[in-house]
C-alpha positions in Angstrom: 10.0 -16.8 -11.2 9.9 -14.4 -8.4 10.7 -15.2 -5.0 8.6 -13.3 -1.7 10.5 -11.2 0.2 10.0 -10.9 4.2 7.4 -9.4 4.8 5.2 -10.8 2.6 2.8 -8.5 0.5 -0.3 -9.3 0.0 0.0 -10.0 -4.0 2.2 -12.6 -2.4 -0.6 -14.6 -0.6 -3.0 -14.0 -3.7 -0.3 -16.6 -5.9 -0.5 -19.2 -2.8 -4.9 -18.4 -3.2 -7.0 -21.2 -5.2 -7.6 -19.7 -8.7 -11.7 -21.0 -8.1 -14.0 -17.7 -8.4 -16.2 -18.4 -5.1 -14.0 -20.8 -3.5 -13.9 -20.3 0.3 -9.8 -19.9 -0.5 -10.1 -17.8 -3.3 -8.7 -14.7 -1.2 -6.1 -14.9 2.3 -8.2 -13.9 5.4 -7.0 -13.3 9.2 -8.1 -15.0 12.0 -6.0 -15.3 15.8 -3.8 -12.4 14.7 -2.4 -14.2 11.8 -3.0 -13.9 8.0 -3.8 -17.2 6.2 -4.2 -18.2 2.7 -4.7 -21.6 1.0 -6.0 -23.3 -2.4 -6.7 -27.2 -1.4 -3.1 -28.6 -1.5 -1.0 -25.8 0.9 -2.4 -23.5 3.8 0.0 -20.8 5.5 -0.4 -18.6 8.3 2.2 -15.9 8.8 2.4 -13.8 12.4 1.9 -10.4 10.8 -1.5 -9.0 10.7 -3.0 -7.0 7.3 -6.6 -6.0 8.1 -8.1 -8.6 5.9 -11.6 -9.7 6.6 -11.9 -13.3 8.8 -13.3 -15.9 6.8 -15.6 -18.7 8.8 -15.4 -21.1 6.2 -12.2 -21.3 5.8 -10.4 -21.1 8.9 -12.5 -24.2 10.2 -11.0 -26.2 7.3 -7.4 -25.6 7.8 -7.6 -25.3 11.6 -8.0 -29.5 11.6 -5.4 -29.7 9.9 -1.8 -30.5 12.2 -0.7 -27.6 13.6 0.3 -28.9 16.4 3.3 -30.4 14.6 4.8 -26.8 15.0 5.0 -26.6 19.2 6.8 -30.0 19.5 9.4 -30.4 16.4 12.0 -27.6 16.7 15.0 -29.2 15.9 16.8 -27.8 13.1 18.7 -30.8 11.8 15.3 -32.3 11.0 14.6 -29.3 8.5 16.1 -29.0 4.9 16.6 -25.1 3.1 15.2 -25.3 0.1 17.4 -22.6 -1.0 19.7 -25.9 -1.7 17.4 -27.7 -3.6 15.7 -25.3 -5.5 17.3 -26.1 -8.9 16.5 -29.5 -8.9 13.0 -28.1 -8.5 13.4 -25.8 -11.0 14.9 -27.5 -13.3 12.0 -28.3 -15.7 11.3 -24.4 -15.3 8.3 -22.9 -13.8 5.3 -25.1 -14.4 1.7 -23.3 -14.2 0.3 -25.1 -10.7 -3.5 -24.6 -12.4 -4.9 -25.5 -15.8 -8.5 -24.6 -17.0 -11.5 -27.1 -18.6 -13.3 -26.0 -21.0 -16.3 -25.1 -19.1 -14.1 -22.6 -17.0 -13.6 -24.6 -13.8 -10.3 -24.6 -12.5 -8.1 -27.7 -11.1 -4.6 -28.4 -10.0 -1.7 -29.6 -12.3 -0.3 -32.6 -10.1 1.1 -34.7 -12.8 4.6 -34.3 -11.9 5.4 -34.7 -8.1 8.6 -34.7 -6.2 9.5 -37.0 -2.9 10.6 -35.1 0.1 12.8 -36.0 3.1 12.7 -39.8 4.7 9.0 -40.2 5.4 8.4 -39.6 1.4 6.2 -37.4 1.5 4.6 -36.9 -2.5 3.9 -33.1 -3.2 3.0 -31.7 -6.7 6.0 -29.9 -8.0 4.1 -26.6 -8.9 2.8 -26.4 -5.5 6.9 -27.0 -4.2 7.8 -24.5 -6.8 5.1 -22.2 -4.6 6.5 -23.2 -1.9 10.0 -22.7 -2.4 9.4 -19.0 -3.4 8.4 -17.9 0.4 11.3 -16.6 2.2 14.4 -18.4 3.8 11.8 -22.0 3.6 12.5 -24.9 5.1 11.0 -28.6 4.9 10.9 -30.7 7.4 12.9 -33.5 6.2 12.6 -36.3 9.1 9.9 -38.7 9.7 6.4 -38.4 10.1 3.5 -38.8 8.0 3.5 -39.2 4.1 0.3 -37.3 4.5 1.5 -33.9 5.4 4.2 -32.1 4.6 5.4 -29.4 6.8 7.4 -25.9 5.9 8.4 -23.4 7.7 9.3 -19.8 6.6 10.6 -16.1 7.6 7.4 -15.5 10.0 4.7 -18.3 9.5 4.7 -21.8 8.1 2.5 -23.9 6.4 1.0 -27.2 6.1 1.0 -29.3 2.0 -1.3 -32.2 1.4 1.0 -35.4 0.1 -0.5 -37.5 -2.1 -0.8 -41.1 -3.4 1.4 -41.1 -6.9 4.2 -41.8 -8.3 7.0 -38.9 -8.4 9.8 -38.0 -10.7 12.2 -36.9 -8.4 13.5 -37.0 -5.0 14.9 -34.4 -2.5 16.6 -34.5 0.7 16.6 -38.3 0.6 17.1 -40.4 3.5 21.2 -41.5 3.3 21.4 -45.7 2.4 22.2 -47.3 5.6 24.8 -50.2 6.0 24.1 -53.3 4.5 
């Protein structure tokens, strides 16, 4: 396991790409003077410009998604370092966030998922373990949607999809309140 160093390479964004030859994800692009990559489950954008070719497709899919969520919520109580977490993460070791069919088609591993923060949000734990290998990341911890969970990172941040299953373990859990 390698973590990304600030600034980020571009061999960095290729492991956050989908795997899928011809998927509209399958390489980062630039569009608003920010490079972008994504693979179905996370999409980053990071404020540094590489010369990359704009892709159409892609940009329209990840620009519905929140991003919004990043003007208004600048707290920093509300956002958990990973950096503290990171073993319990781990601590399975590093699990392969894509497996293969037969026929060649690619899919996500998402059999194992981890709970984050108070609004328990469900992401698949090789997609956290790609997460937690940008630099200095945080979570956002507090409440909001199980649907989304947001990161932030040295220079961009990024958006994961949470998802409906059951998880196997639990960070930055919400603290029991009094009976």
């Amino acid at each position: 396991m390698k973590h990304f160093i600030h600034p980020l390479t571009l061999e960095n964004f290729a492991e956050l790409c989908s795997p899928q030859v011809g998927s509209c994800f399958a390489q980062p692009w630039e569009a608003d003077d920010h490079t972008w990559a994504a693979n179905g489950y996370l999409a980053v954008r990071y404020g540094r410009s590489y010369g990359l070719e704009p892709s159409t497709e892609a940009q329209e899919r990840v620009a519905v998604l929140p991003w919004h969520f990043f003007d208004k919520e600048t707290k920093t109580e509300n956002w958990g370092n990973l950096d503290l977490v990171r073993g319990g993460i781990w601590k399975t070791g590093p699990l392969e966030p894509w497996g293969q069919t037969p026929d060649g088609r690619m899919y996500a591993r998402i059999s194992r998922c981890t709970l984050v923060g108070d609004s328990f949000v469900c992401i698949p734990t090789p997609i956290l373990q790609l997460i937690t290998k940008l630099p200095r990341c945080e979570v956002f911890k507090g409440s909001s949607s199980r649907d989304w969970l947001f990161f932030r990172f040295n220079g961009g941040e990024g958006i994961a999809k949470g998802l409906k299953r059951a998880a196997t373990h639990h960070i930055f859990q919400p603290k029991a309140g009094l009976l």
